[in-house]
C-alpha positions as CSV (number, residue, x, y, z in Angstrom):
1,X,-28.9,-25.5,-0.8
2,X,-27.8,-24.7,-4.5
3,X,-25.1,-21.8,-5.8
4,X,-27.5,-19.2,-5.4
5,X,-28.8,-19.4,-2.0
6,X,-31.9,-21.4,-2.4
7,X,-33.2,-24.2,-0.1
8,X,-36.0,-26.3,-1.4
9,X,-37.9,-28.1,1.1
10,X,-39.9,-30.7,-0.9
11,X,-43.3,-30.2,-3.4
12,X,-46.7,-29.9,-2.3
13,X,-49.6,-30.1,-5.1
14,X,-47.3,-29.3,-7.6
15,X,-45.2,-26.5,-6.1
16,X,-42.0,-26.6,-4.3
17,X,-41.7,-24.5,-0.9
18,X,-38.4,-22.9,-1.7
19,X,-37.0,-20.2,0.9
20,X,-33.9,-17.8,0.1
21,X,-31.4,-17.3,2.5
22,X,-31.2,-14.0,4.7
23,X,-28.4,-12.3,3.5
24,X,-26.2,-12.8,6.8
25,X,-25.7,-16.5,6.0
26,X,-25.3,-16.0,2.7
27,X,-22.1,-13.8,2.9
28,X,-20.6,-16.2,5.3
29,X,-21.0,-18.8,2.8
30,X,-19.5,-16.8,0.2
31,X,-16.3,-15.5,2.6
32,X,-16.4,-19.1,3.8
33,X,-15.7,-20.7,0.2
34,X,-13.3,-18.0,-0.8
35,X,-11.4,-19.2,2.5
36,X,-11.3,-22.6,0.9
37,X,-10.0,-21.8,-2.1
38,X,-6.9,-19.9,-0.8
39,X,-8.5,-16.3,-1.7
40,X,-9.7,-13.5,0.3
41,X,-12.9,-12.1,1.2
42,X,-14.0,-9.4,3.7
43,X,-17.2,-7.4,4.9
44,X,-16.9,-3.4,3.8
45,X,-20.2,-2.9,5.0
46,X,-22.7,-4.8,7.1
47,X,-26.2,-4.4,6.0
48,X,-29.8,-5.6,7.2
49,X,-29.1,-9.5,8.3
50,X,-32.2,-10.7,6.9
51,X,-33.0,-9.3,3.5
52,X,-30.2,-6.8,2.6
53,X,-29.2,-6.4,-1.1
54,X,-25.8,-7.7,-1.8
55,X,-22.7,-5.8,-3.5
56,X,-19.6,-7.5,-4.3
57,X,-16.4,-5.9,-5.2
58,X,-14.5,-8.1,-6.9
59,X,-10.6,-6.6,-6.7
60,X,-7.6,-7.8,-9.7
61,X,-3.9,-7.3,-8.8
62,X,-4.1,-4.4,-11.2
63,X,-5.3,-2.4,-9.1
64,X,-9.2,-2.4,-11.5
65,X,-12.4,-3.4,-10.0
66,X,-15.6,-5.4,-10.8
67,X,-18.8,-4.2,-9.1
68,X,-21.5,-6.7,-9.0
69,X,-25.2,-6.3,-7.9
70,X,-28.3,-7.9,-7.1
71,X,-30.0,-8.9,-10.7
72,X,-33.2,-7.4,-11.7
73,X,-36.5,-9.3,-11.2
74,X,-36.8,-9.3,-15.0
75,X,-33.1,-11.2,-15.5
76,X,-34.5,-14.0,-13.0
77,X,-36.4,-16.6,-14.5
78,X,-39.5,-18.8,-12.6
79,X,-37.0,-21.8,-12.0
80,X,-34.2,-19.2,-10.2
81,X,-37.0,-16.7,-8.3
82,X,-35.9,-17.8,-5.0
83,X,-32.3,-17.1,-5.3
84,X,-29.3,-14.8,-5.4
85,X,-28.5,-14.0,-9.1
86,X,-26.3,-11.1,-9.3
87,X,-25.2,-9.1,-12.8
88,X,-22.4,-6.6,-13.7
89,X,-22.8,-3.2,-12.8
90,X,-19.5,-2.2,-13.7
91,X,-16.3,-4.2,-15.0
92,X,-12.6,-3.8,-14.7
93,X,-13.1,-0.4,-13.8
94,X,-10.9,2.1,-11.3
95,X,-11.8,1.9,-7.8
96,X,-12.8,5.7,-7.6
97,X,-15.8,4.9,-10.2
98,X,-17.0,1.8,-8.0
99,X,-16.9,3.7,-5.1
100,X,-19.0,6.2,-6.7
101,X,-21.6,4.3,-7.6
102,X,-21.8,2.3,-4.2
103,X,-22.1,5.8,-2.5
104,X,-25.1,6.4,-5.0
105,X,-26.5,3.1,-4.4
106,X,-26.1,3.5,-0.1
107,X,-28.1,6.3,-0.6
108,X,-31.1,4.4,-2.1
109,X,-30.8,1.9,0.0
110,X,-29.2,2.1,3.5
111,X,-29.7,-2.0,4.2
112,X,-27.1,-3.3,1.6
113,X,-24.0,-5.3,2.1
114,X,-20.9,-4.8,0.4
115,X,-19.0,-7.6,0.1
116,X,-14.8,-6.8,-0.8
117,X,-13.1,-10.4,-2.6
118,X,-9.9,-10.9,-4.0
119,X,-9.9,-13.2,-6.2
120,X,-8.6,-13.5,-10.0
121,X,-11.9,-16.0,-10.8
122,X,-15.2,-15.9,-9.2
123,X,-16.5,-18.9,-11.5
124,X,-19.2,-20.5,-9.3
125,X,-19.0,-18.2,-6.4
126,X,-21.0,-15.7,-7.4
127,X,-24.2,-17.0,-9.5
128,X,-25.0,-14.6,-12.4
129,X,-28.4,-13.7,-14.1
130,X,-28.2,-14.9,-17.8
131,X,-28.0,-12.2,-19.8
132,X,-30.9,-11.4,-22.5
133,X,-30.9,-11.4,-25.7
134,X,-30.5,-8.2,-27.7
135,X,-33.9,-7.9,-29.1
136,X,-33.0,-5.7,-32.1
C-alpha cells in the first residue's frame, strides 16, 4: 500500500490491477499514524464506509484551520488514478469559515467523512495533488 491508499496487486498484459481503499480503512490508517507520531486525530463525521469523500480539518494552536478535500480528477495524473490525493480548500483560516463550507459541502454530498487532526505538520500524512501550472 503506498501514501495514498493504493494497493497494487501485480501487472497483467501491461496493466497493473490497482484497487483504492474504502474510505473506512483509510481513516483508520490516517488516525492510526497520527497516534504514532504523538498527535491527535478524531472522526467529526462518519460517512459511507466504502467510497465516501474525505475532509480533513487540519487544527493549529492558534486557534486557524486548514480544510482539505478530495482532489479533482483533473489534479490526478494516470500513475496516481487509484488513490487519495487531496488539495487545499481553504488555508489557515477561522474555524466559522471551515465550518461553513463543510455545511455546504454535506449538503452535496451526504456520504463524506470529516476527519478533525491536530497536528502542526501533516508532511506525508495527507498525500496532496500537485498543483498545475498557471497557464498564463
Amino acid at each position: 500500500m503506498d501514501i495514498a491508499g493504493t494497493i497494487v496487486d501485480g501487472a497483467f498484459g501491461g496493466y497493473s490491477n490497482v484497487m483504492r481503499l474504502r474510505s473506512d480503512i483509510f481513516v483508520s490508517a490516517l488516525i492510526r499514524r497520527l497516534f504514532g507520531r504523538g498527535d491527535f486525530a478524531a472522526v467529526e463525521r462518519k460517512g459511507a464506509e466504502a467510497s465516501g469523500a474525505i475532509f480533513i480539518r487540519q487544527r493549529f494552536r492558534d486557534g486557524l484551520e486548514t480544510l482539505f478535500g478530495p482532489a479533482p480528477q483533473s489534479l490526478i495524473d494516470e500513475d496516481e488514478a487509484s488513490g487519495r490525493l487531496f488539495e487545499v480548500r481553504l488555508e489557515r483560516q477561522e474555524a466559522e469559515a471551515v465550518r461553513q463550507m463543510l455545511e455546504r459541502e454535506m449538503k452535496f454530498d451526504h456520504d463524506l467523512w470529516i476527519l478533525e487532526l491536530e497536528t502542526d505538520d501533516i508532511g506525508d500524512i495527507v498525500p496532496l495533488a500537485a498543483k498545475p501550472a498557471d497557464p498564463f
